[in-house]
N, C-alpha and C positions, 0 to 999 in steps of 0.2 A: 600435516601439510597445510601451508599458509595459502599456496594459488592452487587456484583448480588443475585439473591436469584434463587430457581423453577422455577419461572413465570415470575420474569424480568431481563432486565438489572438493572445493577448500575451504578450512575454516571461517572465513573472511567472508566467502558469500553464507556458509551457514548460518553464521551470526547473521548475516544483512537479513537473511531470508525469516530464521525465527524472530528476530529482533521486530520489522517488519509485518509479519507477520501476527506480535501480539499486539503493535501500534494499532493496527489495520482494525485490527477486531477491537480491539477495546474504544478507538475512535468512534469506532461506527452506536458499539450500545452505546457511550457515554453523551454521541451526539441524539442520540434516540432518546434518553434520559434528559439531555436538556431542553429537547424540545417538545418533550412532555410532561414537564415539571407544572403545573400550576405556577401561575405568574407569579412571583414575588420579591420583595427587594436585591435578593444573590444571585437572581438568575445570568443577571451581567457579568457578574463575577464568574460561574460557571461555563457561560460562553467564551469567556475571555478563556479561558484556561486551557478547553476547546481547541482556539484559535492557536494558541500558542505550542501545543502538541501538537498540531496541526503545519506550524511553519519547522516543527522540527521533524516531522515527516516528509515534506516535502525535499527536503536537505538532504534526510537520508537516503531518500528514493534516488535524488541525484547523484548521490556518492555512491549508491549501489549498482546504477547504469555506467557511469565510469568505472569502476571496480570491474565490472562486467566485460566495458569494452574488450576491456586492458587484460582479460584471463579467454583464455579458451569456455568454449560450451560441450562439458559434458556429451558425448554423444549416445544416443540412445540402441536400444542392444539392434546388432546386425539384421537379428530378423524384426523387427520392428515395420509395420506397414506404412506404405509412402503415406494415406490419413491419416495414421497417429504423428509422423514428422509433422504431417503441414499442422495438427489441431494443436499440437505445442506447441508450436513456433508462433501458431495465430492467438491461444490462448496468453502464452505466457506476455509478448507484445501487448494483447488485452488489456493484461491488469497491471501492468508498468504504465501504459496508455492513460485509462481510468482514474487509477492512484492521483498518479500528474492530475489530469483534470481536477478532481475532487478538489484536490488542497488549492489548486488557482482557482476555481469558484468560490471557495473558500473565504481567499486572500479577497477575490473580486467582493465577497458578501462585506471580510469587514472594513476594508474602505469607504464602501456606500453605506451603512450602516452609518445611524448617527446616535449617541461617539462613535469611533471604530474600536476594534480590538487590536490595535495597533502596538500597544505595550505590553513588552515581552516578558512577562514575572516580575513587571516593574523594575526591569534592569536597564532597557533602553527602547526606543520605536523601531518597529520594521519599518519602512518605508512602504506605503500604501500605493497602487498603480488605480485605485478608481476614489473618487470624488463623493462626496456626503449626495445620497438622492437615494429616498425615500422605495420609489418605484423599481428601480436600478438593484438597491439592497433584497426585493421580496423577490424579484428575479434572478438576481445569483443566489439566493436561500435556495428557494426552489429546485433550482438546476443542481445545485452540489448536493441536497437532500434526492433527487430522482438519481443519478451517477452515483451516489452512496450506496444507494440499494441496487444497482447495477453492477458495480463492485461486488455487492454482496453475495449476488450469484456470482459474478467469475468468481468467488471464491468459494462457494460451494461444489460450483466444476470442478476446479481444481481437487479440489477434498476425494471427487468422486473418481478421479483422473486417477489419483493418488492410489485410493482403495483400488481403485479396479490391475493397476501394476503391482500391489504389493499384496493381495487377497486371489486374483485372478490368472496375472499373466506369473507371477510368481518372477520376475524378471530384474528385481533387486533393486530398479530406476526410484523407488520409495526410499531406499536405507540408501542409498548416499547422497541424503539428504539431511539425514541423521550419525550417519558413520561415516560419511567420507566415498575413499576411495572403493566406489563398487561396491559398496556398501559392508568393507572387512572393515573399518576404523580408518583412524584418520589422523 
């Protein structure tokens, strides 16, 4: 099954979700690595690369809320208490919410940023929305490195979310995320 249905995922958000999902994490050590590298001539190169995973995260995060709009959500089993409705509803919002942030402070770093990181694998320029300034750059650094690790807990909630339906409530909302429909395949 390609769209989601009542009872599961569909392929299409699987994929956005692990797809996503290993973006997310490998962004975040790979941004923790570059910006604990001792300084040295490729660190540019490394930020650049960064940035550039980064503009294509952004993109997919956007394709995955339109994707979203556009298919039903999953609903969660009957007996299910009105707190877990609202803490999914408020978590998953979260880290859609976040994600977005992250990558525009991101964007906002490397425009201020001087160069920027505006060139995309050397293929062509993004278009930059903020202006070469020194001050401007250490302050969107900052904010997308503090939202980075903010993310990083929504996403260990999640995990915890995760375990505790699939180890606890025994309620299957874990495998069809991995199997689809109610977690029989897909």
């Amino acid at each position: 099954m390609i769209r989601n249905t009542a009872t599961g995922w569909g392929s299409v958000s699987r994929w956005f979700h692990w797809g996503m999902a290993a973006a997310i994490i490998g962004m975040i050590g790979f941004g923790w690595w570059v910006n604990h590298v001792p300084a040295r001539p490729d660190r540019f190169f490394y930020r650049s690369i960064h940035a550039d995973i980064g503009y294509v995260v952004l993109l997919l995060m956007l394709l995955r809320l339109v994707w979203r709009a556009a298919n039903p959500t999953p609903a969660l089993p009957a007996d299910s208490a009105r707190w877990t409705r609202v803490a999914a509803g408020i978590s998953h919002a979260a880290l859609y919410l976040i994600t977005i942030l992250v990558a525009v402070l991101g964007w906002a770093h490397s425009g201020a940023h001087a160069p920027d990181y505006s060139s995309f694998f050397g293929w062509f320029h993004v278009p930059q929305f903020t202006t070469a300034d020194r001050e401007a750059a250490r302050a969107y650094e900052d904010r997308h490195i503090l939202f980075a690790y903010l993310l990083l807990a929504l996403i260990v909630v999640h995990v915890v979310a995760t375990a505790w339906h699939h180890y606890i409530r025994r309620d299957r909302v874990a495998s069809r995320m991995v199997a689809g429909e109610a977690g029989t395949g897909g």
